[in-house]
N, C-alpha and C positions, 0 to 999 in steps of 0.2 A: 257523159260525153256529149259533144255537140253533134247533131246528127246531120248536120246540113254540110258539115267536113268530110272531106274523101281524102283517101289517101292512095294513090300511085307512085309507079315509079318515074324517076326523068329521065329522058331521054333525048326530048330537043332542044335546041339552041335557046329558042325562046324563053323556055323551063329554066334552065340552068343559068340566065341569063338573073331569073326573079333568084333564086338559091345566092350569087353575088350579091344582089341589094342586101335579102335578107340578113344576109351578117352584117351588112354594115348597119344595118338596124338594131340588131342584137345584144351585137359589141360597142358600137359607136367609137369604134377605130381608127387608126390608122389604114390606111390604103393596103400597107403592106402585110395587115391581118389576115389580107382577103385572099381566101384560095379561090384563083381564078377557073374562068370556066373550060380552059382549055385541060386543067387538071382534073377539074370535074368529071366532066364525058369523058376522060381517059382511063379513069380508075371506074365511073359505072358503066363502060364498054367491055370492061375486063376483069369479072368478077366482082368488082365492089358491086355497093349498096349505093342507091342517090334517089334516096325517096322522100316526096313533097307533099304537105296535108293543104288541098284545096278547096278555098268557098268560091264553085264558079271555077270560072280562070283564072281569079288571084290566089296565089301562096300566099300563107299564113305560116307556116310553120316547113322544117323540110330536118332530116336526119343524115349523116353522111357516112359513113366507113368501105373499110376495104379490108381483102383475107391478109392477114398475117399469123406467126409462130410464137410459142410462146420463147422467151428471150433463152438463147443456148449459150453454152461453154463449149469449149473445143470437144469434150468428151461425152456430151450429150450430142451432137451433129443425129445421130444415129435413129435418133430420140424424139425429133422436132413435130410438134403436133400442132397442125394447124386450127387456125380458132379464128374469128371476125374482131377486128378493131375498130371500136364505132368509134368516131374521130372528133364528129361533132352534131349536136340537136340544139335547133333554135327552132324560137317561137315569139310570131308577132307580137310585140306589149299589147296590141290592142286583145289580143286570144288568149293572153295569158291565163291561169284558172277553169280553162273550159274545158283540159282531159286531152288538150292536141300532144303535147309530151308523150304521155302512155297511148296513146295512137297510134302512132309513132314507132315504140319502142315496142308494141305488140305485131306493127307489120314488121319489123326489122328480126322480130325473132322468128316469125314464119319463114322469111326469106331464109335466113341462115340456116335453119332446120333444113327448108330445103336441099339447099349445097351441099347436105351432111356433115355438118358443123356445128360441133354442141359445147363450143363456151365462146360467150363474146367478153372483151375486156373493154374496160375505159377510163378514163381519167377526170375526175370532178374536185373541187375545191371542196374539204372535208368540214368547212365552217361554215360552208348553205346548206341551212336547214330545209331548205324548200327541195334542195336536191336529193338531199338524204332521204330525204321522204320516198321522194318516187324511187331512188336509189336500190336503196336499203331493205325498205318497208315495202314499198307496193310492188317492188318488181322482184326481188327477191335476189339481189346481190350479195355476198359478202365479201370481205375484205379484210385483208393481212400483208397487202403492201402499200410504206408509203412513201413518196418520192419528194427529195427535198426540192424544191425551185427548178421542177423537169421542164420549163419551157422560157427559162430564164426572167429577163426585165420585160413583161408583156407594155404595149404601146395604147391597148384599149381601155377604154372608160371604167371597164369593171373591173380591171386588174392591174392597173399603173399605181405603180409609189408600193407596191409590195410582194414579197418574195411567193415565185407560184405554184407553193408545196400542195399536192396531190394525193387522193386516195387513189391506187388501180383496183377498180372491182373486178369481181368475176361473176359472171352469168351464167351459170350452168343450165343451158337452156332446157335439157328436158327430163331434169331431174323432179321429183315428186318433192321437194319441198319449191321448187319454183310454180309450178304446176297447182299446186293449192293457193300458192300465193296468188296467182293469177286469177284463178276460176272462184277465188273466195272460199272453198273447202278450210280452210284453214284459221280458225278465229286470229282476229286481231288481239295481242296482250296489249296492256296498259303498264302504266309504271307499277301500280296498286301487285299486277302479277309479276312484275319485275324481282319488285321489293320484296314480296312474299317467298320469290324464290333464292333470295337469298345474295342476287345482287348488291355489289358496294358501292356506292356514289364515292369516288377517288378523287373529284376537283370539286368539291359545292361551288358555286360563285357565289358571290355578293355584289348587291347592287351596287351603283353609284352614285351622287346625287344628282348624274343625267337621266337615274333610270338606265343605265346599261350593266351589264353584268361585269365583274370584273374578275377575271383569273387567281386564283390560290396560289401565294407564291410558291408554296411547298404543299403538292398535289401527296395524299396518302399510297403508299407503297401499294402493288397492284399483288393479289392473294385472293385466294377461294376460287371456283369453277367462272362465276358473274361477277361482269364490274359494268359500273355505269359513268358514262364520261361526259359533262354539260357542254353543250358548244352554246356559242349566241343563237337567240330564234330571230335575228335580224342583224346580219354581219353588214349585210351592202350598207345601212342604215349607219353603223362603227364606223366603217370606212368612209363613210363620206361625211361624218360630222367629226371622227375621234380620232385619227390617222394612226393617232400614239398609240392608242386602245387596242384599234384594228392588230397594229406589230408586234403587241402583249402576247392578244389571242392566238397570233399566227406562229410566234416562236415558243409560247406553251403548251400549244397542242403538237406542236411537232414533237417537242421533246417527248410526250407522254406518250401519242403512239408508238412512236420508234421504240420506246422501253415495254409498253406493253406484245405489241407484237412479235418484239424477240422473246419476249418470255413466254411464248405459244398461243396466246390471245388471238381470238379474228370479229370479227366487225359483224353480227347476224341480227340487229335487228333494231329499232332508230323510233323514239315516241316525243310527241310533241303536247305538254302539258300548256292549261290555258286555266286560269284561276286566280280571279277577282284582279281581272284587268293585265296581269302578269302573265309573260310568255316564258315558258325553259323548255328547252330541247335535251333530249338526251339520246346516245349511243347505247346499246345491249350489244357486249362483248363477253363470248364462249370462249373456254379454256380447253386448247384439243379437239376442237369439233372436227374430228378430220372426214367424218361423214357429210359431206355436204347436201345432200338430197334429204 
């Protein structure tokens, strides 16, 4: 981590003022991407979260969410347990790589602990590996729902021309498998322990002669305790040279989680192999984990 970044929370005009640019930096958007600042300071005046990682006076980086419940039926009303909705984490491209992210997302679990609130959710594109990473792996999320196109036709740079299907994770903040993840008590696995344990790779890809990987038409039936599932280790990269490719990945992986997760699968744990110049990413999916700690 950078040591020269702070992080606090916002509170003034001027603050919240940088938290506007920053998305438009982020996103490289439309105008109307932009949660403005009056929505801002109304939701972190009123239990939300509106916290900014700063070199100096300049933001770099900032995190947003606010309390919500997990989603009810008429007959659950009774039932409704609240939890934090982190909304959105940006970070300057010039900071990118430098640990502001998990900065970030380690003040935002303090805050919420605080409140006495011990599971935060969110929503992330399930084919960036870079997210999954901090997601998944370092922070210690899992995941068993997934949303088809929940924010419709987006207008920004990173998400125009395709549909903006979602993982919702859950953060169980202060369960002891979070809690190792965080403090390092917990070794990292690799594929090598993946595979020994018996996990199934259900899509291998195969390259193409861009060098991009390319989706299995007919992905292997999902079976055993461990599956293993490839996403791109560079989707923005697809999207922005292969459009077609990008629509492949994004309508192959939807079908596969949707069928994996009704069949009792959840999402616990995300590795990123690097081997003679080649990048593959992959998902560690539990069958039953209903212990989540």
């Amino acid at each position: 981590m950078d040591h020269s970044i702070t992080i606090r929370s916002v509170h003034s005009v001027a603050d919240t003022l940088q938290v506007e640019e920053m998305q438009r930096e982020v996103w490289a958007g439309s105008e109307t991407e932009v949660i403005p600042l009056h929505m801002l300071l109304t939701v972190a005046h009123n239990g939300g979260l509106l916290l900014g990682a700063f070199v100096g006076e300049r933001m770099v980086g900032f995190i947003f969410g606010f309390i919500g419940t997990d989603e009810l039926t008429p007959d659950r009303v009774a039932m409704a347990r609240l939890k934090h909705c982190s909304h959105q984490l940006g970070v300057h491209p010039d900071y990118r790589g430098r640990g502001v992210g998990l900065m970030l997302k380690l003040a935002q679990r303090e805050a919420v602990i605080d409140q006495g609130i011990s599971l935060a959710t969110w929503t992330y594109d399930p084919l960036m590996s870079r997210n999954a990473y901090l997601n998944i792996r370092r922070l210690g999320t899992i995941c068993r729902t997934y949303l088809r196109n929940v924010y419709g036709d987006l207008r920004d740079d990173l998400n125009r021309g395709l549909p903006t299907d979602r993982f919702q994770v859950e953060w169980w903040l202060t369960t002891p498998r979070v809690t190792a993840r965080l403090d390092g008590s917990r070794r990292s696995l690799d594929m090598e322990h993946f595979l020994s344990s018996g996990a199934k790779l259900i899509n291998e890809a195969a390259l193409t002669d861009t060098g991009f990987p390319q989706p299995p038409e007919e992905p292997s039936d999902p079976e055993g305790t461990f599956l293993l599932i490839e996403i791109p280790s560079d989707f923005l990269d697809i999207k922005r040279t292969d459009p077609e490719l990008a629509l492949a990945w994004r309508l192959h992986s939807r079908e596969l989680f949707e069928r994996v997760f009704a069949a009792g699968y959840l999402v616990t744990d995300f590795a990123h192999v690097s081997d003679d110049n080649e990048q593959r990413s992959y998902y560690l999916l539990s069958h039953g984990e209903a212990k989540l700690g």
